[in-house]
C-alpha positions as CSV (number, residue, x, y, z in Angstrom):
1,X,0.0,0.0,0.0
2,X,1.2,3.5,-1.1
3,X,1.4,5.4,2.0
4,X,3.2,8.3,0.3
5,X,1.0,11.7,0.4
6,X,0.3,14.3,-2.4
7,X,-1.2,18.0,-1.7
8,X,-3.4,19.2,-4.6
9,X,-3.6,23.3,-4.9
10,X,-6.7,25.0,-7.2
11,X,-6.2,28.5,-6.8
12,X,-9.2,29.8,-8.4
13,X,-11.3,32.5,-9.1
14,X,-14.2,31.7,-6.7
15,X,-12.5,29.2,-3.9
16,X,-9.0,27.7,-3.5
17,X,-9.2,24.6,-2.5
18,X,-6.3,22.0,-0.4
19,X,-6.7,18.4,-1.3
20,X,-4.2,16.3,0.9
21,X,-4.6,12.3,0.2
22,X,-2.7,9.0,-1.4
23,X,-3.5,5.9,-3.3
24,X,-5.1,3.1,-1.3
25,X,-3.8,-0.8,-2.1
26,X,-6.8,-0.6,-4.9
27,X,-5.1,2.1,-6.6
28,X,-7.8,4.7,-5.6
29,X,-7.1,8.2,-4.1
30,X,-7.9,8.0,0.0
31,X,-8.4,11.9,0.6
32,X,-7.4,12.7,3.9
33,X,-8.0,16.2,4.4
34,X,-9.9,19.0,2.2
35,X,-9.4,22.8,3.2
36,X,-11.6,25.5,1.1
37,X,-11.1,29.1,1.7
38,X,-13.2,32.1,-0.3
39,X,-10.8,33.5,-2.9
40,X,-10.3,37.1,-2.6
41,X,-7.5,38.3,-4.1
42,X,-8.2,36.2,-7.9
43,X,-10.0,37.8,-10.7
44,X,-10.4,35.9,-14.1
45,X,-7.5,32.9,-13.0
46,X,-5.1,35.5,-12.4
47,X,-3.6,37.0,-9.0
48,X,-4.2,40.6,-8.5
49,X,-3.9,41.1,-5.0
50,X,-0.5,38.8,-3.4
51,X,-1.3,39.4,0.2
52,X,-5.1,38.6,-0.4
53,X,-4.6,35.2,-2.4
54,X,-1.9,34.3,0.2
55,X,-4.2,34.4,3.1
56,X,-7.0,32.8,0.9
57,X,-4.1,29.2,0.7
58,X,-2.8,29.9,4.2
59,X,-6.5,29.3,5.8
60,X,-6.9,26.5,2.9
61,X,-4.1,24.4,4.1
62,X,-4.4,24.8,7.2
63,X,-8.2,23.4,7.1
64,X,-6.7,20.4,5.2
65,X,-3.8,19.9,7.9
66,X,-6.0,19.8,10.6
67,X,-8.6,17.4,9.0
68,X,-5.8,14.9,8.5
69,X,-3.3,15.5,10.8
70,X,-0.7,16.2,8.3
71,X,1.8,18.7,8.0
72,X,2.2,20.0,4.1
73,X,5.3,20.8,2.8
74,X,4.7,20.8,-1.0
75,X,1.8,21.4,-3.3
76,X,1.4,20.8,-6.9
77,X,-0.4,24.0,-8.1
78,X,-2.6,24.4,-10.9
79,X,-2.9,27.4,-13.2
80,X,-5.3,28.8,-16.1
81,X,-6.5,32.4,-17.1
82,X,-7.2,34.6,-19.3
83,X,-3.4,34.5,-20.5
84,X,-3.1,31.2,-21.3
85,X,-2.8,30.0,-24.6
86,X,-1.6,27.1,-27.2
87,X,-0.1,27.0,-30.4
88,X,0.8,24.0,-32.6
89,X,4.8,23.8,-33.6
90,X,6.8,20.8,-35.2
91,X,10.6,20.3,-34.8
92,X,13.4,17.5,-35.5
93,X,16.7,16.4,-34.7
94,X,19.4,14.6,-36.4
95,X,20.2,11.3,-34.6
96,X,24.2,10.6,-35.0
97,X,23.7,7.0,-35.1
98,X,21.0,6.2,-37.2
99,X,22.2,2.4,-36.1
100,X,21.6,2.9,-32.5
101,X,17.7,2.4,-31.5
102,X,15.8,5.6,-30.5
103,X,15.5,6.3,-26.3
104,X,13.8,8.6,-23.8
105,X,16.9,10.5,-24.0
106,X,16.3,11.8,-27.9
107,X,13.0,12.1,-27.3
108,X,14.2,14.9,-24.7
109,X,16.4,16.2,-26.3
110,X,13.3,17.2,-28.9
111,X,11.6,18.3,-26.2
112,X,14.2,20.1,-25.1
113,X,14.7,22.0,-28.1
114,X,10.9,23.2,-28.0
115,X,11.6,24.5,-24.7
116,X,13.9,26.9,-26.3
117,X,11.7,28.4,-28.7
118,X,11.7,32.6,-28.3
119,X,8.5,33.1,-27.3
120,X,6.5,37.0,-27.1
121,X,8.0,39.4,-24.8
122,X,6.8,38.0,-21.4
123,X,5.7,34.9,-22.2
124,X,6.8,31.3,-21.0
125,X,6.4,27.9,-22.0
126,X,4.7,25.7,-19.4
127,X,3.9,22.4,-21.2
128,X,5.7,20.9,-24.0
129,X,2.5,18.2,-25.2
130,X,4.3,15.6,-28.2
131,X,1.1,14.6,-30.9
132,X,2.9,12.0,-33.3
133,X,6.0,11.5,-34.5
134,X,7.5,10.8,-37.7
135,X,11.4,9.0,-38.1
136,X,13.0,8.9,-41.4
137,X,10.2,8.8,-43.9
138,X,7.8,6.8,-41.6
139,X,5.0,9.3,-40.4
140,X,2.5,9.1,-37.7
141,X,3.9,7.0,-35.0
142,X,2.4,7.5,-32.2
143,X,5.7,6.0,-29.9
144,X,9.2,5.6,-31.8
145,X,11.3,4.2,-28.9
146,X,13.0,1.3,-29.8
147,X,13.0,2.4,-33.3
148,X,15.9,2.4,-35.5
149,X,16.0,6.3,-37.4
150,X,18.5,8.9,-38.1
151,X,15.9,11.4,-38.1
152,X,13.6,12.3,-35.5
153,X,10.9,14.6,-35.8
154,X,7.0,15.6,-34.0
155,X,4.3,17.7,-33.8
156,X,3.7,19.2,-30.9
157,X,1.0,21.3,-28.4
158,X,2.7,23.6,-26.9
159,X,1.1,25.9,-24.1
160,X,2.2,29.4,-23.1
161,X,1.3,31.7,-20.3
162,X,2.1,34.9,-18.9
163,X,5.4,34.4,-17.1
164,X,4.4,37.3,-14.4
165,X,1.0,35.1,-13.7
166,X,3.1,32.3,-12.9
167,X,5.9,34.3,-11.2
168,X,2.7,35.8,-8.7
169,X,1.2,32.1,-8.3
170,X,4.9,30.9,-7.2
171,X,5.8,34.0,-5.0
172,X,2.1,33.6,-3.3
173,X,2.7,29.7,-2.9
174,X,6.4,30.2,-1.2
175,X,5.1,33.3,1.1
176,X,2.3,30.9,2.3
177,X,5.4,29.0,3.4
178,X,5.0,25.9,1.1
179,X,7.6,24.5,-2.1
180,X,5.7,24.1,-5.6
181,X,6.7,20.4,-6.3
182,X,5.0,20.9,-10.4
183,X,2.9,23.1,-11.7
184,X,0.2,22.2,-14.4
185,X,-2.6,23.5,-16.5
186,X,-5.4,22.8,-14.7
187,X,-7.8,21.5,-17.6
188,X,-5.3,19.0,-18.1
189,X,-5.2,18.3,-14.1
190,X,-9.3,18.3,-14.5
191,X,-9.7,15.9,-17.5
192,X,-7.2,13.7,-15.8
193,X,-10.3,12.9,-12.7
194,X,-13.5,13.2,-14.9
195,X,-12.6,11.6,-18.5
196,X,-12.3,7.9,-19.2
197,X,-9.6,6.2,-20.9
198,X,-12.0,5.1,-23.7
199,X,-13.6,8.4,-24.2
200,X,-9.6,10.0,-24.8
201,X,-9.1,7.4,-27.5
202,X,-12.7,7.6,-28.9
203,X,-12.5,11.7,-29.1
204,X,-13.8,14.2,-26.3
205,X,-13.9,17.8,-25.7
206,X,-13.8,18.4,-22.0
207,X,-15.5,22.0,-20.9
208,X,-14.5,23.2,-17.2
209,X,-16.6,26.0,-16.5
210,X,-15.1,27.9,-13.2
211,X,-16.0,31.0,-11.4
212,X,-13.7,32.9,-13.6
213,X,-12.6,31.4,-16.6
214,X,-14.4,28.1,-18.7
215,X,-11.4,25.8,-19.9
216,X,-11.5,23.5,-23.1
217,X,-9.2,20.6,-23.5
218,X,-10.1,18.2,-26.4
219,X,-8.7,14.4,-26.9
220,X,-8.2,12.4,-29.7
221,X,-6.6,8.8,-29.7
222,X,-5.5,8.9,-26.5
223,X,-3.7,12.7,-26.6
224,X,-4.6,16.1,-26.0
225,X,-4.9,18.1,-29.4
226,X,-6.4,21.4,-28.3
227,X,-6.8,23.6,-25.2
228,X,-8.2,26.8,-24.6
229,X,-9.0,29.0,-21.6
230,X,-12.5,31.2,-22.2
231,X,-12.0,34.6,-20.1
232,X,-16.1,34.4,-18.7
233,X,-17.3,31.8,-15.6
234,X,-19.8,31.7,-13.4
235,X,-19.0,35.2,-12.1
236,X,-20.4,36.8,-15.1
237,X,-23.8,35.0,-14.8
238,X,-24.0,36.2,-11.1
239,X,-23.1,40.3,-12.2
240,X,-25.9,39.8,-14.8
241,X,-28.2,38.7,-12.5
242,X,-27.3,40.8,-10.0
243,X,-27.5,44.0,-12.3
244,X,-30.9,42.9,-14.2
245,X,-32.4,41.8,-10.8
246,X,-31.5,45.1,-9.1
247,X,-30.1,42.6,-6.2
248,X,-26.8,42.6,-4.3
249,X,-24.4,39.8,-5.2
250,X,-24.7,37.4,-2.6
251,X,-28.5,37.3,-3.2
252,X,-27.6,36.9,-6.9
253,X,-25.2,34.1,-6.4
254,X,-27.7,31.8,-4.3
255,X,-30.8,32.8,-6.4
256,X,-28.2,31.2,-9.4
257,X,-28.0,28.0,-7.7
258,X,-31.0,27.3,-5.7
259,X,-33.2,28.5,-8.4
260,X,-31.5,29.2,-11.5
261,X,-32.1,27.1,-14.6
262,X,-30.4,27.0,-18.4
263,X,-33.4,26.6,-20.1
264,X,-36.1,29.3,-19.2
265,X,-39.1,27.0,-21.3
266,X,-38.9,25.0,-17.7
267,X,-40.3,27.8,-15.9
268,X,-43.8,28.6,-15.2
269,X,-44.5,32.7,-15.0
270,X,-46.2,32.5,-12.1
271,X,-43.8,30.9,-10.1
272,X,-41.8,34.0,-8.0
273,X,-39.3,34.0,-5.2
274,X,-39.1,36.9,-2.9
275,X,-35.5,38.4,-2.3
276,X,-36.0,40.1,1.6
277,X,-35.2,44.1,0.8
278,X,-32.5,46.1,2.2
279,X,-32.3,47.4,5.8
280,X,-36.1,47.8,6.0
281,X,-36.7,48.4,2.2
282,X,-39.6,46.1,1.0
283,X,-38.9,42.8,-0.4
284,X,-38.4,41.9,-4.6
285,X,-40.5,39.2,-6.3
286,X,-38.3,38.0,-9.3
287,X,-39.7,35.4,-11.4
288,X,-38.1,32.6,-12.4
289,X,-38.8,32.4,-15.7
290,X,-37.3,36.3,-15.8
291,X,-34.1,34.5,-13.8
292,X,-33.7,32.0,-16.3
293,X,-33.7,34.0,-18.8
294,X,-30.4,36.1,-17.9
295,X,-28.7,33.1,-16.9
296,X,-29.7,31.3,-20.7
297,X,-28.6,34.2,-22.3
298,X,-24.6,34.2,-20.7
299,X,-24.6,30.7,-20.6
300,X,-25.4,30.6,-24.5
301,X,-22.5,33.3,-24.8
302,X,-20.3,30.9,-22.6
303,X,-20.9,27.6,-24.8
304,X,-20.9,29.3,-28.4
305,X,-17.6,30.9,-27.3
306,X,-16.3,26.9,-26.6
307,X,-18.2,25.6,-29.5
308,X,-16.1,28.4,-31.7
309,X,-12.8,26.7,-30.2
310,X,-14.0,23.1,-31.1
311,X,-14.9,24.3,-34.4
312,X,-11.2,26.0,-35.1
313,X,-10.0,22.4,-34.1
314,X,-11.4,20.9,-36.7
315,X,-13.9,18.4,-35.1
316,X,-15.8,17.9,-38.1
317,X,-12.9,16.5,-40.0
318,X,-13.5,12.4,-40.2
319,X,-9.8,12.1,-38.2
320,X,-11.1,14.9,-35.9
321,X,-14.5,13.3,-35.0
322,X,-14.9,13.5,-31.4
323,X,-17.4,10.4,-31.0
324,X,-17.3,10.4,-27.3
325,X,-18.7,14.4,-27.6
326,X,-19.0,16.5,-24.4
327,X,-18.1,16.1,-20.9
328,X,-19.1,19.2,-18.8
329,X,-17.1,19.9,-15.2
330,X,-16.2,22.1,-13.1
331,X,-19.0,24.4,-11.0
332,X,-21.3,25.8,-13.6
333,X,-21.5,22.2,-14.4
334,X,-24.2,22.0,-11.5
335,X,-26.5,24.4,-13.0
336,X,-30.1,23.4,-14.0
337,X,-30.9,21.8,-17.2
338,X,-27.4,23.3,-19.1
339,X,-26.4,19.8,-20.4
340,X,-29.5,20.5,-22.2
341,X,-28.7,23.4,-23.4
342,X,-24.9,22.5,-24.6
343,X,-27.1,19.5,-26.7
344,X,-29.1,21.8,-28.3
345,X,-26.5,24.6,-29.1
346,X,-23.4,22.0,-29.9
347,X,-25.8,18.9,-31.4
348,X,-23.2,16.9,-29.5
349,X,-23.7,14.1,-26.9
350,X,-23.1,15.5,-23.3
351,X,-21.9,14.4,-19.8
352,X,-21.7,15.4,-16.6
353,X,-18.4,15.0,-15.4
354,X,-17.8,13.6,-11.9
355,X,-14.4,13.0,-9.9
356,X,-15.8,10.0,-8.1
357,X,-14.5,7.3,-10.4
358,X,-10.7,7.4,-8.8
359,X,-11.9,8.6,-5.3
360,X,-12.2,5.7,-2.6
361,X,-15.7,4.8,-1.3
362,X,-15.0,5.9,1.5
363,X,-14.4,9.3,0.4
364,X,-17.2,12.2,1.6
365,X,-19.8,12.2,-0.7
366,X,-19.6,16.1,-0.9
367,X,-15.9,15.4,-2.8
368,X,-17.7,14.1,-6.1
369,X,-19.0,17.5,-7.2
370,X,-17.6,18.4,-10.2
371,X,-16.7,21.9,-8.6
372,X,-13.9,19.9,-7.0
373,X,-12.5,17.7,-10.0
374,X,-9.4,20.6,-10.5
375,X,-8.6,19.6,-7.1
376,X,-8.5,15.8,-7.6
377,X,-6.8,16.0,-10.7
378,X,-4.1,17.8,-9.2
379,X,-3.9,15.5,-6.4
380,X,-3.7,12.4,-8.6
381,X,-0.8,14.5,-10.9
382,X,1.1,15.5,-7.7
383,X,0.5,11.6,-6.3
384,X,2.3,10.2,-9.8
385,X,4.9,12.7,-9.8
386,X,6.0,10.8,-6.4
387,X,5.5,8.0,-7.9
388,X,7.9,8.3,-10.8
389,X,10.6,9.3,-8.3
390,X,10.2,6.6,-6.3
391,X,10.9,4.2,-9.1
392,X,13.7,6.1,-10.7
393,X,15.6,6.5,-7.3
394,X,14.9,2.3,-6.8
395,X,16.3,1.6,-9.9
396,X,19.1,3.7,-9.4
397,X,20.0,2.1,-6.0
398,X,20.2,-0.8,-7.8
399,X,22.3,0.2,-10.5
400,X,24.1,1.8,-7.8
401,X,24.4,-1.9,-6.1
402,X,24.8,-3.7,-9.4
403,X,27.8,-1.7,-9.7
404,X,29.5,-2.1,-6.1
405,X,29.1,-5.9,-6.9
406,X,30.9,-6.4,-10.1
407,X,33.4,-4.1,-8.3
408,X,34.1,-6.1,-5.6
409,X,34.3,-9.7,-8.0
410,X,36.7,-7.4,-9.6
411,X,39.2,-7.3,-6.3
412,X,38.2,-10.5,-5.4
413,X,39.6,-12.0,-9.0
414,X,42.8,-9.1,-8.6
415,X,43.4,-11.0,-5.1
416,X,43.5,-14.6,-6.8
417,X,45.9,-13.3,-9.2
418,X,49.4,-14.7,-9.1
419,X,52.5,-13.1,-9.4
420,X,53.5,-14.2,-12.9
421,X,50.7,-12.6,-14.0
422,X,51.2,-9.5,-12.4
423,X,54.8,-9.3,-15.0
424,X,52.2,-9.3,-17.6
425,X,49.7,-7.1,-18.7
426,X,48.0,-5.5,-16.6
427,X,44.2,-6.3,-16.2
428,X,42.6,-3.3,-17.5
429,X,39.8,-4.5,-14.7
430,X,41.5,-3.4,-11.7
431,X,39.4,-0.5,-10.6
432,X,39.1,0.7,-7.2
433,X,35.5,1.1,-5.7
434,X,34.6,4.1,-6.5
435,X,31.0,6.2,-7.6
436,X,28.9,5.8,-10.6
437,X,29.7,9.5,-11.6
438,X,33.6,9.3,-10.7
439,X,33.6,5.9,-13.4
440,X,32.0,8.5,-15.6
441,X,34.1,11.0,-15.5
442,X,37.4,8.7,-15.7
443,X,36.0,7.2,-18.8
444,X,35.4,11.0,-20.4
445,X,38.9,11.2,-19.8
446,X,40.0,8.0,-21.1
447,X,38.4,8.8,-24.4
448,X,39.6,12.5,-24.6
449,X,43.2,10.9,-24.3
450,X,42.6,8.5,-26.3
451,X,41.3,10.6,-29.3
452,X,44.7,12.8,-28.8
């Protein structure tokens, strides 16, 4: 059982959220604390007020430390805005030895290369995302290790933000006195907890609509093709309700999701709610059919503005065909009847999108909304990360011992030697114990004389 622990960080528009947990022995994500703190100093996914947003994680993580008793250290953060975006680039290398079979190492050293594009004044690379590959003449591969190829080259999504966004997210991260272990787009960290394996291959467009931004990550054969980050949430619904209701925004906010519906044909116009009036001001009747009304109208704005993305991607392509169609997430997920409306506006099949899949049964039921799937998805990104440490520090200890071994059957065969045979040649074996890095360097050296 993995007893190793991961800390998930959404810093979003509307809440941040702390998600400390680990993988039971069924592979599924035990959480063992949640903190949730309102988020004050965020507008639109990016920071505008420091000390604000570092209150806002402070209280957060320390709701989720004392729910489980665990002291966090590290968090892997999530980030999205209004800055982000993606563009598509290809690039190649020139293997020297088309004889030798291709690794991980030229795959990145492509990467690498990416990485070193010049981007706009200001901006920053933050994922590098390969699509296919193509070695020698051979195109669309889809994975060329162990392929023999003088020339490597790939597509690749690459996404770019602004690199003061992320410099405020890191600053407000390390003054809340945690280290950020990785930081990652968050629709990628959502589609990781709500989308299927089958639904990737098939072809899925995955819509996170958040309190300030609505995120679009499509999948197609397994890898992401597109993302996008929407500047308008949930926020913007509340403001128009608030301003056509005449209503402060606290009113507005729970008349939106106690009452508020997508699809204003549900409502009757005789059905009213009364709002209680201002100190001693009489109360406001507000129908709901007038309520769903503003709310249809942003939400339309909201979905055509996603539905323009899908379209520039090219869904209607026959490689492009998302099959698997919609999955819906994130907190203006839970509004009334709006699967119904992204139907009727996209003509696409649509889902709800819950976490609960990878979360434990154990788990608090309250956990499955899809307002929290950002948060899992970190959780499960950070919880990998560790992971893949784990395994490359266990297979280096036993390279590690591999090494000490042959080095001491080395001495133990120099000891049996006899004296003739010292008078000979000497055996080139006879190495000292020594590092794995000092046996590099010493053979650099050998060669560099050697070329002389």
């Amino acid at each position: 059982m993995e007893n190793q622990v991961a800390v998930g960080l959404d810093i979003g528009t509307t809440k941040i959220v702390a998600m400390i947990g680990r993988r039971n022995e069924f592979g599924k994500i035990e959480v063992l604390g949640t903190g949730k703190a309102k988020s004050l100093g965020v507008h639109r996914g990016v920071v505008n007020n420091i000390t604000q947003t570092i209150q806002s994680i402070q209280q957060a993580v320390e709701e989720a430390e004392n729910e489980s008793n665990i002291e966090i250290n590290d968090v892997v953060v999530g980030i999205a805005g209004q800055h982000i975006r993606s563009l598509h680039h290809s690039d190649y290398i020139t293997r020297q030895d088309a004889e030798k079979v291709i690794d991980e190492d030229d795959i990145e050293k492509l990467k690498e290369q990416v990485l070193k594009l010049v981007m706009l004044p200001g901006e920053e690379i933050i994922h590098v995302l390969p699509q296919d590959y193509k070695v020698d003449s051979q195109a669309e591969i889809d994975e060329p290790i162990g392929m023999f190829g003088g020339r490597l080259e790939a597509n690749f999504h690459v996404v770019v933000g602004q690199i003061s966004s992320i410099r405020n997210i890191a600053r407000c991260v390390k003054s809340a006195g945690l280290e950020m272990a990785n930081i990652t787009l968050e629709p990628l960290a959502s589609s990781e907890a709500v989308l299927s394996q089958e639904e990737k291959e098939a072809g899925v467009a995955m819509i996170d609509i958040g309190g300030g931004t609505t995120d679009l990550a499509i999948f197609k054969d397994g890898i992401i093709r597109h993302t996008a980050v929407i500047p308008f949430g949930g926020n913007v619904i509340t403001d128009d309700i608030k301003e056509g209701c005449s209503i402060i925004e606290k009113q507005a906010e729970l008349l939106k999701t106690k009452f508020g519906s997508a699809w204003p044909g549900e409502n009757k116009e005789n059905e009213i709610v009364s709002i209680p009036g201002l100190r001693g001001r009489e109360p406001k009747e507000i129908t709901l059919k007038n309520l769903s009304k503003i709310i249809h109208a942003r939400v339309s704005e909201i979905i055509e503005e996603v539905f323009l993305e899908i379209k520039n991607y090219g869904y209607e392509e026959p490689k492009k065909k998302l099959i698997a169609g919609i999955v819906l997430t994130g907190g203006g997920a839970k509004l009334n009847h709006i699967k119904q409306l992204v139907e009727y506006i996209t003509g696409m099949d649509t889902r709800i999108g819950y976490p609960n899949e990878h979360l434990a049964n154990d788990s608090n039921p309250e956990l499955s909304s899809p307002m929290y799937a950002t948060a899992v998805g970190l959780l499960m990104n950070g919880l990998d990360q560790k992971a893949r440490k784990r395994a490359m520090e266990t297979e280096a200890e036993l390279e590690n011992n591999s090494i000490e071994n042959t080095d001491t059957q080395v001495e133990i065969e120099n000891a049996n030697q006899t004296e003739n045979e010292e008078q000979n040649k000497p055996i080139q074996k006879t190495e000292k114990k020594s590092s794995f890095f000092e046996r590099f360097i010493n053979g650099l050296r050998e060669f560099l004389d050697n070329a002389e």
